[in-house]
N, C-alpha and C positions, 0 to 999 in steps of 0.2 A: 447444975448448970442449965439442964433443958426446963427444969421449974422457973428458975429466974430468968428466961429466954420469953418462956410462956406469961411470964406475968409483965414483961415489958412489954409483951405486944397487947396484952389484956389495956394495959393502959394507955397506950398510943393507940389502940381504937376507942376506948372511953375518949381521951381528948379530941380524936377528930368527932365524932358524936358531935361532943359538947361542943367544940368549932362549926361545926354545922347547926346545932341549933340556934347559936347564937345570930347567925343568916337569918335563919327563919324567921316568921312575925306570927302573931297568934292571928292578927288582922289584915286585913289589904289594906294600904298608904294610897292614898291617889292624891297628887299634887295641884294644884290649882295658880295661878298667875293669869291674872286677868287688871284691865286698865280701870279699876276702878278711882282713880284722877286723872286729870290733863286732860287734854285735847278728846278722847274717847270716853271719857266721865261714863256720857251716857248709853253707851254702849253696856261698857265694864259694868257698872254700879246692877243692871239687871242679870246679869251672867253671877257675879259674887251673891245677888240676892238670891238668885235659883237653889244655891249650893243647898243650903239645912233642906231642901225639897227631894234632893235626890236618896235614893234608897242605902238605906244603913247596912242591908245583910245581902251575902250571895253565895250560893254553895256552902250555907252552914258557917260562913265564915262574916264577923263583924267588917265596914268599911270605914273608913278615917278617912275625912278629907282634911288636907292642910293648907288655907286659904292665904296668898302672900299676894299683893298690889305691886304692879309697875309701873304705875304712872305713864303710861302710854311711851316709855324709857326702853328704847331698844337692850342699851346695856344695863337695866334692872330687870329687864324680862331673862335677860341671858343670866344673871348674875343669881334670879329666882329661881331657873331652870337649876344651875348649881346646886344650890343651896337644898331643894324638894330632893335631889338623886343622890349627893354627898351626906349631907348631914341625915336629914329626914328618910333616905333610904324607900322611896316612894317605889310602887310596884308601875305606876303611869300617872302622865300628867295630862291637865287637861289646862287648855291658853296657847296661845295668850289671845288677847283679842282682836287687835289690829295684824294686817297683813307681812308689814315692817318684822313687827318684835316675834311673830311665829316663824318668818324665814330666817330672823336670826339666831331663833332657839334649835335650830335643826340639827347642827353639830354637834351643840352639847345632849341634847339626848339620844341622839345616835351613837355615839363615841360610849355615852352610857348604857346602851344597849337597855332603854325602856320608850317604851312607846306614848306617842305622843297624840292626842287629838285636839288641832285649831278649832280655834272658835271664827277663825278669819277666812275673807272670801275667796283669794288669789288662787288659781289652780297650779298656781309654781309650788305652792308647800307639800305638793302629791305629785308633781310631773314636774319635768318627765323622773319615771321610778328608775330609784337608781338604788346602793344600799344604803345610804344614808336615808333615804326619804321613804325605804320600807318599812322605817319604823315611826313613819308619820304620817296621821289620819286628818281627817276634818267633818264638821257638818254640817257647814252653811255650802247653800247652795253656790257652784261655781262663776266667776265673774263672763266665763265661756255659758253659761248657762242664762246668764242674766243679761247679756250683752246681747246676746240671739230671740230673747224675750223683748227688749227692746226695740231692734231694728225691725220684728215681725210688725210687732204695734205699729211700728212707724209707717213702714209701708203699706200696712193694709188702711192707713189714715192719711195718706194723701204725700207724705212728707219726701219732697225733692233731695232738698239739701242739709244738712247735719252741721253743729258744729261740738265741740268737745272745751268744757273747764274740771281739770281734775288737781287732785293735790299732787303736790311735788315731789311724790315718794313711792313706793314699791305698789301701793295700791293704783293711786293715778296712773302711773306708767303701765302696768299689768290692764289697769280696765282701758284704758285706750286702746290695747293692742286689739282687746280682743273686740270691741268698738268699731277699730278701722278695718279689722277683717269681714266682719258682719256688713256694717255699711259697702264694704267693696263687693260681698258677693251680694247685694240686690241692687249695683250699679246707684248707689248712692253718696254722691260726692261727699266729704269728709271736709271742710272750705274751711276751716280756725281749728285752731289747737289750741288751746293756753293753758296754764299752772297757777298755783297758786298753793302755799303753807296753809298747815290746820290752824297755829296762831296767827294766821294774817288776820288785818282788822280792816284792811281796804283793798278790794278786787277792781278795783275804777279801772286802772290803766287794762285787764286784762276784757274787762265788761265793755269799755269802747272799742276793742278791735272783736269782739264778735258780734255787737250790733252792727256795724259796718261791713261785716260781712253778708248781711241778710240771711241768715239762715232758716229755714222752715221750723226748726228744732233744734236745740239746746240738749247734749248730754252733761251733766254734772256728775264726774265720777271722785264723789270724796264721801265720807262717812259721817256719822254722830252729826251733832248740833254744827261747827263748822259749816259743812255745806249749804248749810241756808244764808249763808252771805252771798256768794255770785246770783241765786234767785233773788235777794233782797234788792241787788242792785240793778241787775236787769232790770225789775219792775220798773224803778226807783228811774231808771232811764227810758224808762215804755218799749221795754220788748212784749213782743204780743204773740210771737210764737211757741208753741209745746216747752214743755219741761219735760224730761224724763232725769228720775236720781238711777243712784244705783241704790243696792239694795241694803244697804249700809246705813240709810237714815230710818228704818222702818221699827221709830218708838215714839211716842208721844211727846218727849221733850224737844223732837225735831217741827214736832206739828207745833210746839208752843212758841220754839223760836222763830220757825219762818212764817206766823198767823196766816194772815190774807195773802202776803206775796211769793207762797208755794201752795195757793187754792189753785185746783185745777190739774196740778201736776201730775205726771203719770209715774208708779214706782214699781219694779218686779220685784216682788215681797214673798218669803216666806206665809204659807197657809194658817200660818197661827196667828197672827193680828184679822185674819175677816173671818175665821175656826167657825162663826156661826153662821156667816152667809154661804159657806161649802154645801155643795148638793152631798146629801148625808150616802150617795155613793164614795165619795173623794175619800182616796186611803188613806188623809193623813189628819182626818175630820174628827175620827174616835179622840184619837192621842193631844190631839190640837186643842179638844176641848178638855179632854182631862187636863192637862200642864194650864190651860188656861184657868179652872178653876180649881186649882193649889198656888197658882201664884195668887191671883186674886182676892183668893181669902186671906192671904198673909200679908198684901200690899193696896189691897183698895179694888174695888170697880175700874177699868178701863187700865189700868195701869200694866198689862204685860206687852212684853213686846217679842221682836224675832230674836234677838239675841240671847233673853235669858234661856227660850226655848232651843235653841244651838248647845246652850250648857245642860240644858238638861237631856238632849237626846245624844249627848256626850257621855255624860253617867249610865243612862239606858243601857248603849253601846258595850261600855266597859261591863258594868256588869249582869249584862248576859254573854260576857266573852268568860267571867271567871269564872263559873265553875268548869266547864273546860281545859282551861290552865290547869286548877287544884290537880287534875290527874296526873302534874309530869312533874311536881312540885307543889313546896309551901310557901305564902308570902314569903316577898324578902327576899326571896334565892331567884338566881342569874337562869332557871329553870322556868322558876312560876315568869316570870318577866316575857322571857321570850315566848313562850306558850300561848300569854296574854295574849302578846301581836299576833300571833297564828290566830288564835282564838277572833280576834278583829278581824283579819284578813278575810277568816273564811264567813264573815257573817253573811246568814242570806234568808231573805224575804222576811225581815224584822222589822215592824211597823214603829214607826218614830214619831214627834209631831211635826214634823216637816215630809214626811214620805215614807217611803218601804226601801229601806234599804237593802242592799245583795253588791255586796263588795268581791274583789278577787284580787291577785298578785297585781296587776296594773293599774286597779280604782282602788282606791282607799278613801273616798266619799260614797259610792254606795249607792246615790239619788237619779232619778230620771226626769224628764220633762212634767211628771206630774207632780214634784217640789216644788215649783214655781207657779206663782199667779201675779198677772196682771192688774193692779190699785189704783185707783186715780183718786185724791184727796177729794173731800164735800165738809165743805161748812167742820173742816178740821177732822175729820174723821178718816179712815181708810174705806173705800168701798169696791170690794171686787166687782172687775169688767169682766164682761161675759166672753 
């Protein structure tokens, strides 16, 4: 009786063993959903192209990335989030790219208990922390960050009055807020609002109530190719005051679409599109030019922008967080996962090409005022203002 006692338990730990390995992964899974079509094309399309750039090994351990498109599709982003944590069994995901589709993916990796790093601007997919959103990171600089960038410019350049066109959705409403707060604390009136859709094809009725407003300056808080429509049409109607974007258009297909009638414009841009006009003290000058020349050798001369660089010091991120994880866990398991976020959380003084990150339990972007530089377009190019 105690032989056959002893040999049931022999095998009910064999099976939980073997139930527990089958957890395990030999590899880390990192999931990906990024807008490589619609309305963010170009955004997404450099982020998806970063991916074969990011490092394959960490902690002795192989990585897999599993590359899925949401079409700039709130519910395909949500639906890909599913899909990388149920089926694919991903250790963390990295996306999605617009603002919209990462605050919608928050639940479902939260509720999944893996950690998530945006590729999008909005400081609402980190704040305020709460436990859903502690297992969610970012690495573009904040629209609190770049709205503050803004209003500085403006004011040290003469600018009385402001007015604001942004899209009709979590981004626009996000950068205006923190727009109107900026503008109010250096007593600079805020005189038009307006909106406008990523597939709109005509701004006219929104473009005549801010010329009539006279504004000193024009913010355009919308992203990708899009946004060069309310510039096109201002011109198009002779407005002759400032442009400022957000920092959402900062790729080359935005300089192709808006040509001459976004010359001049001012953008608070990630350090990786001027990576060479950086004084070679700037901490994010080393990394800015490395990522610049791996994308470049693989996509052309001139061709990188800020966003693929957001996907790549999203991989960075993750792994130099894993081999820390590996200690509490192996891929796969509800262990290595959680470890991971810890592993994120505690990152500090880790050089990016956007900056030096040093995260904690209430930041989970990482980045300081030296992420950010002021651009003003020439003859189609970006050129950092001193």
């Amino acid at each position: 009786m105690q032989h056959a006692m002893t040999r049931v338990a022999v095998l009910a730990a064999l099976a939980a063993f073997a139930g527990a390995a089958t957890l395990a992964q030999a590899q880390v899974k990192v999931g990906v959903t990024v807008s490589a079509t619609g309305p963010a094309a170009s955004l997404g399309i450099p982020e998806r192209n970063t991916i074969p750039l990011c490092p394959k090994t960490a902690g002795g351990k192989s990585i897999e990335y599993i590359v899925l498109d949401d079409a700039t599709d709130t519910t395909t982003a949500v639906q890909n989030t599913r899909k990388l944590i149920g089926e694919s069994k991903v250790d963390a995901i990295i996306g999605s790219t617009t603002t919209p589709n990462s605050l919608a993916m928050i639940d479902v990796f939260a509720d999944g208990a893996t950690p998530a790093v945006s590729l999008a601007s909005s400081v609402r997919i980190i704040e305020p922390m709460d436990a859903k959103k502690a297992w969610s990171f970012k690495t573009p600089q904040t629209d609190v960050m770049m709205a503050g960038a803004i209003l500085e410019h403006a004011s040290a350049h003469g600018v009385k009055t402001l007015g604001y066109v942004g899209f009709s959705d979590a981004l626009g409403e996000a950068f205006f807020a923190e727009i109107d707060k900026a503008a109010k604390s250096r007593n600079i009136p805020l005189v038009v609002n307006e909106r406008f859709a990523p597939k709109d094809t005509s701004v006219l009725g929104q473009v005549l109530k801010l010329i009539a407003a006279k504004p000193d300056a024009i913010v355009i808080g919308a992203s990708g190719t899009p946004a060069a429509l309310p510039a096109t049409t201002l011109v198009e109607r002779g407005y002759k005051g400032k442009l400022y974007f957000n920092h959402g258009v900062a790729n080359n297909d935005f300089l192709r679409v808006g040509g001459k009638d976004v010359e001049g414009a001012f953008v608070p841009a990630s350090p990786v599109i001027v990576a060479s006009q950086l004084p070679d003290a700037h901490p994010a000058k080393k990394r800015a030019l490395e990522y610049t020349a791996l994308y470049e050798s693989a996509h052309g001369k001139g061709s990188v922008s800020a966003f693929g660089s957001y996907t790549w010091d999203a991989c960075l991120e993750i792994v130099n967080a894993i081999p820390e994880a590996l200690k509490a866990g192996e891929p796969g398991t509800p262990a290595f996962r959680h470890a991971l976020r810890d592993a994120l959380e505690a990152t500090k003084d880790f050089a990016v090409s956007n900056g030096v990150v040093t995260m904690s339990k209430s930041d989970h972007l990482g980045l300081d005022s030296r992420a950010r530089v002021m651009v003003q377009i020439h003859d189609g190019k970006w050129v950092l203002q001193p």
